[in-house]
N, C-alpha and C positions, 0 to 999 in steps of 0.2 A: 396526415401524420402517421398513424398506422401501417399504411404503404408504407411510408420513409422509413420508419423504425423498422421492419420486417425487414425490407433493404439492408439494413445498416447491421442488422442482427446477421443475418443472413451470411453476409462475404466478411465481418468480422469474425465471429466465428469459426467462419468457415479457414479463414486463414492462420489464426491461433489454434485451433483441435488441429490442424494440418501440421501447422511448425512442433506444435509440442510432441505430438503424437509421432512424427518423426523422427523429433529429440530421443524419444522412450524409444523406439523401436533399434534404433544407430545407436542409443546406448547396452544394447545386447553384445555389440560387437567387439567392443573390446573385452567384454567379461569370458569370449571362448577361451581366451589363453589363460584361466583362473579358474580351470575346472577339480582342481585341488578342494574347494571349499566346498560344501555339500549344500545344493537348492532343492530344496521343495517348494510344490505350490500344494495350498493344504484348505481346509473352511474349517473357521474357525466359529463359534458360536457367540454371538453379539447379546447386546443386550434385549430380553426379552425372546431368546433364542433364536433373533434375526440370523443367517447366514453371513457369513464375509468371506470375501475370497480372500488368499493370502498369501504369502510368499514368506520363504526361510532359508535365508542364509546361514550356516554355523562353521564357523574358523575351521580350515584346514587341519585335521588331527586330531579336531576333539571327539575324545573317548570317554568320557563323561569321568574321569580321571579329576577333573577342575572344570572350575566355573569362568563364564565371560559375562562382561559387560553387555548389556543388553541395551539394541534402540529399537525404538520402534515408530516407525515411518509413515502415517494418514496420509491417502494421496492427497493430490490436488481436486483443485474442483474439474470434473469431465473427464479428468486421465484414468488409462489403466492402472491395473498395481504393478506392470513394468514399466513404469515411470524411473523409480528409484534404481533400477539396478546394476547399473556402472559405479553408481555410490555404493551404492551396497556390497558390491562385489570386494571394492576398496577397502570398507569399511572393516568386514570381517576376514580380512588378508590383514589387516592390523590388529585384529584381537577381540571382533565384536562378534555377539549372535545379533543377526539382524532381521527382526519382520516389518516386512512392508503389506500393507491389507488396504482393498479397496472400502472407500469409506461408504457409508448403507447408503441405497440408494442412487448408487450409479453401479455401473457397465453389469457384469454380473453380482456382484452383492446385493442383497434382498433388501428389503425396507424402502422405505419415501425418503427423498431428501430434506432433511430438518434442519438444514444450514447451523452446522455448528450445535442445536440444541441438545437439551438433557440426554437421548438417548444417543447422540453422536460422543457425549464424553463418557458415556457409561460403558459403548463399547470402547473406547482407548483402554479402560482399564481393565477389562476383559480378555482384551489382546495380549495387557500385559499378565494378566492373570494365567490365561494358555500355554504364553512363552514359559512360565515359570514353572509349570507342570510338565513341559514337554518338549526342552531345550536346555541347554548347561548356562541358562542364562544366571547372572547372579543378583539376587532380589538385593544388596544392597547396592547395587550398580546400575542403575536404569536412566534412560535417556531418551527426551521423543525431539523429533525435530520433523520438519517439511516445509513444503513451496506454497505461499498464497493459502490453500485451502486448509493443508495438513498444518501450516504456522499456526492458522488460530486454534484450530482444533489441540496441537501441542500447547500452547500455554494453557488453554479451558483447561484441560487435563491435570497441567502443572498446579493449580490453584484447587482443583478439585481431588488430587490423587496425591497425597504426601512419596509416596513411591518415587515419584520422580525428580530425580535429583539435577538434573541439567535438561535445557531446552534451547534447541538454536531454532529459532523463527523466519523463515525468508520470505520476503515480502506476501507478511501479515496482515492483520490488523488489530489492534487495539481494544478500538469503537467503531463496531458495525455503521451507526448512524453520523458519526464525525467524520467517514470516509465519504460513502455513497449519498448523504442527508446534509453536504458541511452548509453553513448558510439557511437553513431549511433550503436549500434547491435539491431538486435532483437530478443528481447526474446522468442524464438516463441514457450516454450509451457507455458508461460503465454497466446497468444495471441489465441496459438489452443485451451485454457481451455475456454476462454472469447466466442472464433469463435462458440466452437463445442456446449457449453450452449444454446448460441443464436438463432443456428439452430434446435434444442431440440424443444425448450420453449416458440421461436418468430418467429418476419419476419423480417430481416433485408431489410433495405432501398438499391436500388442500388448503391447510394453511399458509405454505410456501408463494404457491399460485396465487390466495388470497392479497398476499403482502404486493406482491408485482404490481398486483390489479389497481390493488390503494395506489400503490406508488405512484403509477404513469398518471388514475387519474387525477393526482393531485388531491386527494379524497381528506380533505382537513378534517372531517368529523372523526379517521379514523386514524388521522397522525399520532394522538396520542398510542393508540394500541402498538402503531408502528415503532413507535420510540421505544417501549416498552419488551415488545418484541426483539429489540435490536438491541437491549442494553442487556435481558438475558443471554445473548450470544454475544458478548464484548468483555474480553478480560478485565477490561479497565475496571467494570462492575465488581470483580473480584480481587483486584490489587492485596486489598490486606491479607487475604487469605492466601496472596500467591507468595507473599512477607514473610508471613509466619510459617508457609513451607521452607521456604528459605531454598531455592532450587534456582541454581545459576540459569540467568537467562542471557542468550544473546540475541540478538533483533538485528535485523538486515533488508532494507529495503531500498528501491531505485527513486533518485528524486524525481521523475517525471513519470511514475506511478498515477497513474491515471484511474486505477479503481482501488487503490487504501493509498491517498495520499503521503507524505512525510510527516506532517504535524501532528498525524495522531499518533505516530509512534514514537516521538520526541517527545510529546507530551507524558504518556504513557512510562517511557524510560526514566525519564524524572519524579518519578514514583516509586520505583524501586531501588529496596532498598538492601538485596542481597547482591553477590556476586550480578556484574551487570556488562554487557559490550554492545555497543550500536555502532553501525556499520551502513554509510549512505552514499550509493555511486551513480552515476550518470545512467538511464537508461526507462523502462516503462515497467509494467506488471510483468516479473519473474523473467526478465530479459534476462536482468546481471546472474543467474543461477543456470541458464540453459545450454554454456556450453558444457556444465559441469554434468548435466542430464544427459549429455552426449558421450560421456568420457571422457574431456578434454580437459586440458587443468584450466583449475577456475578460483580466481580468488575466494569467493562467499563460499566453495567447500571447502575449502581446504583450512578458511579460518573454522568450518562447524567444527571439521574433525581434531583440530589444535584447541579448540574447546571441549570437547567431550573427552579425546587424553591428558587433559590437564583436569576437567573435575570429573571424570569417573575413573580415573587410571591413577590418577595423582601423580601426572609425569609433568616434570619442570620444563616446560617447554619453551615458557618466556611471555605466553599470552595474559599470564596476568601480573606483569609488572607492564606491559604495554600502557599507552594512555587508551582508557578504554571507548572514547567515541573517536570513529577513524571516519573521514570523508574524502570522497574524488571528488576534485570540480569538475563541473562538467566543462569546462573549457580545455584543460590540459594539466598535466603535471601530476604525481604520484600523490602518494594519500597525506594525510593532516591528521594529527592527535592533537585530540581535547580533553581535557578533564574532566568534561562533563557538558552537559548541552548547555546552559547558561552563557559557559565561557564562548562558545561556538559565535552568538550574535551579540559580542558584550560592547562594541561599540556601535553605535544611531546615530547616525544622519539624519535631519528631516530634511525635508522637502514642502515647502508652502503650499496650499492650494488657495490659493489667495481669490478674491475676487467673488464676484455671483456668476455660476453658469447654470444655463437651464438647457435639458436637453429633451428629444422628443424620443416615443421608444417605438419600439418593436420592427424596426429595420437593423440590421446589421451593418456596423458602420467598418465591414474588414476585417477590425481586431478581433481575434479569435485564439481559444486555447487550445484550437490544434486538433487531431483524429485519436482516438482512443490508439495506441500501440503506433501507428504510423509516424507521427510526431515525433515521440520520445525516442524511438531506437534511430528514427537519423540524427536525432540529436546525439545517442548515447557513441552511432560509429561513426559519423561523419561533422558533431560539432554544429548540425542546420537545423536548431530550433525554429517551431511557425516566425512568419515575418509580417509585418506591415509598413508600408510607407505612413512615416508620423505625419509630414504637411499633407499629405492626399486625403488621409480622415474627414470625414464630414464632419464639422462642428455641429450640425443639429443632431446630430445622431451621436453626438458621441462627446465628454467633454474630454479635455487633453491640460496635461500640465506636464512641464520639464522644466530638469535642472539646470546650470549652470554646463560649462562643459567641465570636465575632470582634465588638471594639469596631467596628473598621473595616476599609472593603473589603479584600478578600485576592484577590491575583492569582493561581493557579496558574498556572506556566510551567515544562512539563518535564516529569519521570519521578519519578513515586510510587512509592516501594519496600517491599514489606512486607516484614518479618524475624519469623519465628518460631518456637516448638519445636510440632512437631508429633509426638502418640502414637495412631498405627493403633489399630484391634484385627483389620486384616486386612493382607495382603502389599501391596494396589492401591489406590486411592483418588484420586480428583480432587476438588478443592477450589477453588472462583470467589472469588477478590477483588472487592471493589465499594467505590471510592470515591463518597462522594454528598454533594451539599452539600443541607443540612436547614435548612428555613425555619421561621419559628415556628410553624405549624401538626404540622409533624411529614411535611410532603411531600418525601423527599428526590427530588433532580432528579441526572443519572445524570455524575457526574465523567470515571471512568475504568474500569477492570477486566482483569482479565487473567484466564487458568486455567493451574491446575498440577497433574500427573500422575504420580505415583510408581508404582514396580513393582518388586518385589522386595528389600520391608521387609520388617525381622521384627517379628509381632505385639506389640504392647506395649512397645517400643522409642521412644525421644524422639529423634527427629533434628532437625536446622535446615532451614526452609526459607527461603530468598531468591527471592522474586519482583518483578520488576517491571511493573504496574503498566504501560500506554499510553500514551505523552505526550499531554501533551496543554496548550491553553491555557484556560483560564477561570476567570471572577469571578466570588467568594465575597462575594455583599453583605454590609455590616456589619448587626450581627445575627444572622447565620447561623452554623452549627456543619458542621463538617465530620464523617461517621461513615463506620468501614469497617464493610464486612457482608461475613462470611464463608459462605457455601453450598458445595453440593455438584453441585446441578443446573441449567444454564443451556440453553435449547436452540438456542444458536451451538456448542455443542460438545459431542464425544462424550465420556460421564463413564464410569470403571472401578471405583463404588463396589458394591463384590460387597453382595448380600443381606443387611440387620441392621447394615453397618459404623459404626461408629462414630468420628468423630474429636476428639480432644482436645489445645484450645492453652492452652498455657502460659506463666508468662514465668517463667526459674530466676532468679535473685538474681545470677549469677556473666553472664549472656545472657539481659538483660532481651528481651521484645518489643514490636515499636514498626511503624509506617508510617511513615514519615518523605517529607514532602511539601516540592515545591517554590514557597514560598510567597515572595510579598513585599505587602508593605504598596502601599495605592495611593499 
């Protein structure tokens, strides 16, 4: 396994630091014809007088005559600090001072990487502290936003730093542990993508290393610490606090996000209760934001920057009479306003899972959710989510239920939920959900999925399980059937099916079982 995962770390990695690092470098190019606005690169001093490297942008003309709205930019995880600078560039050609600063712990900036922790939000607000000392920024105007890394690291800040008045988040996360930990599974080559970057690009802290360690090896005695560790680096943990700032937030992520899923940001957004925009397109982690890292117009910037001039400018620009949750499906067609995520999956279908099946594990019966990045982006350009043949499934390995066929088109919009009773014949066991929409040949094409991970059942025991299922958007041609497929082995995730186990679903007469999908008619 170690081989495999160094494998899989390795040329994943290797392919992301390549495309992104690209991205950053090809976004230099269009900023020569913008040499009007004045750049620095600067070090700026972190918390506990850690170093950060840094970058500054300030509007063309300013003479310290007036002040500008100020943002300020946390890279991503592994990037440099010209990551951001075609936005940047943009940004203060419309009226911003802009610093972008690597965050501690990677490429030149000093410190250990502390994923998100206390001293990663203490320098956010140091940053901003510097700017305000040493740029025509205006302290009543401030705004942080960024990609994946810098997302969470902007909201920590927002809930910890009253200063900040606006945040746009691109494929964030919420909850550290509801992402990379959903099901107790783990995802692990979300976590080998995150691990193997890190070790690239930075110096991870020994607590950092520590957490890995636990993770891969399934180390239950030290889950709890792990949960803990992850819920200090998880806005959600801070929700009231980011309330009573009251700092518009927008959030932005790809449904086929493969290391901070969609549901925890959905979940997350339903909590807030200032100013709020959610924003969810077809694609994988920080795909739908990369041509905008290039210079190329890009939806998810161009709504950041229609947010940050409407709450730090106070220009009418129409973003906030929008309906504030906008979705692409991922099938075709222009975007969707909702009024709120509730209304997104407001009508349920179920779907029976009738009968007894028992299934055996730890062989792969096909069904699968796909390659970390690989997956998602031919989905996002070309529409070819993972596939399996539904009759070719092995029933031992796997159990199978479908629908009826659909007269006509069916929208999915939302969170697929499975309910069911499940009987061990051992204490551990992981079990993959797999919604698929099935064409008349029998090819299902890959809806949604989730994993789920028990510990410390008693053998031959029927307990409930509740799962949900990924949000997600897309159409179910007419004609088509919808099936769940149940397995035990995926290799997006580390599975705890001991030797011979066996699992058996059922549906009692008293707690029927069912999926129950967010369906509407076209």
């Amino acid at each position: 396994m170690g081989h495999h995962r160094k494998a899989l770390r390795t040329t994943a990695v290797g392919a992301v630091s390549a495309t992104l690092i690209a991205g950053s470098a090809l976004g230099l190019a269009p900023a020569a014809g913008a040499a009007t606005n004045s750049v620095r690169f600067v070090d700026i001093s972190g918390d506990g007088g850690t170093t950060l490297k840094a970058n500054v942008i300030t509007p063309a003309g300013a003479d310290g005559s007036r002040r500008f709205p100020l943002l300020v930019l946390p890279t991503s995880w592994g990037l440099p600090q010209v990551e951001y600078f075609a936005q940047a560039q943009k940004l203060a050609n419309s009226g911003y001072v802009v610093v972008s600063y690597n965050v501690r712990g990677f490429w030149q900036s000093g410190g250990e990487i502390e994923v998100a922790g206390p001293p990663d939000i203490a320098d956010a607000s140091r940053v901003i502290d510097w700017a305000l000392a040493n740029t025509p920024a205006d302290a009543g105007h401030i705004g942080m936003a960024g990609v994946s890394y810098g997302a969470g690291i902007s909201l920590l800040t927002a809930a910890h730093d009253k200063r900040v008045k606006a945040v746009a988040a691109l494929s964030g996360w919420a909850d550290l542990i509801g992402s990379i930990y959903s099901g107790r599974t783990q995802h692990v080559q979300a976590a080998a993508l995150l691990d193997g970057a890190s070790l690239v690009t930075g110096r991870q802290s020994a607590e950092v290393r520590q957490i890995f360690n636990d993770f891969y090896a399934s180390n239950l005695s030290k889950e709890q610490d792990m949960i803990n560790w992850g819920k200090k680096r998880s806005v959600a943990t801070y929700v009231d606090q980011l309330n009573n700032n009251g700092a518009a937030v927008m959030m932005a992520n790809a449904w086929g996000d493969t290391i901070f899923p969609p549901n925890q940001y959905a979940d997350f957004y339903e909590k807030l209760t200032g100013p709020k925009r959610l924003e969810f397109r077809p694609g994988d982690h920080a795909t739908a934001e990369l041509t905008g890292l290039f210079g190329l117009p890009n939806d998810v910037w161009t709504d950041t920057e229609r947010w940050f001039d409407h709450h730090l400018k106070g220009e009418d620009n129409g973003i906030n009479r929008e309906l504030p949750v906008q979705l692409k499906s991922r099938s075709a067609g222009g975007y969707e306003g909702y009024p709120d995520w509730k209304s997104v999956g407001a009508t349920n279908k179920k779907i029976a899972l009738g009968g007894t099946t028992t299934i055996h594990t730890n062989v792969n019966s096909g069904a699968d959710g796909g390659v970390v990045f690989l997956s998602s982006i031919l989905d996002q350009v070309a529409q070819l989510p993972p596939v399996a043949s539904i009759p070719l499934i092995p029933r031992r390995w796997a159990g199978v239920w479908q629908s009826e066929k659909y007269a006509t088109p069916q929208h999915v919009r939302g969170t697929a939920k499975l309910h069911t009773t499940l009987t061990p014949t051992k204490e551990s066991g992981t079990l993959v959900a797999y919604l698929y929409d099935v064409g008349p040949l029998g090819l299902g094409k890959l809806v949604s999925n989730a994993p789920y991970t028990f510990h410390g059942r008693t053998p031959g025991k029927p307990f409930a399980v509740d799962l949900e299922l990924y949000s997600t958007a897309y159409d179910v041609p007419a004609g088509h059937r919808l099936a769940l497929v149940v397995d035990t082995v995926d290799p997006l995730y580390i599975e705890h099916n001991p030797t011979g186990a066996r699992l058996t679903f059922s549906s009692p007469a008293n707690d029927p079982s069912y999926v129950s999908i967010p369906l509407r008619e076209q």
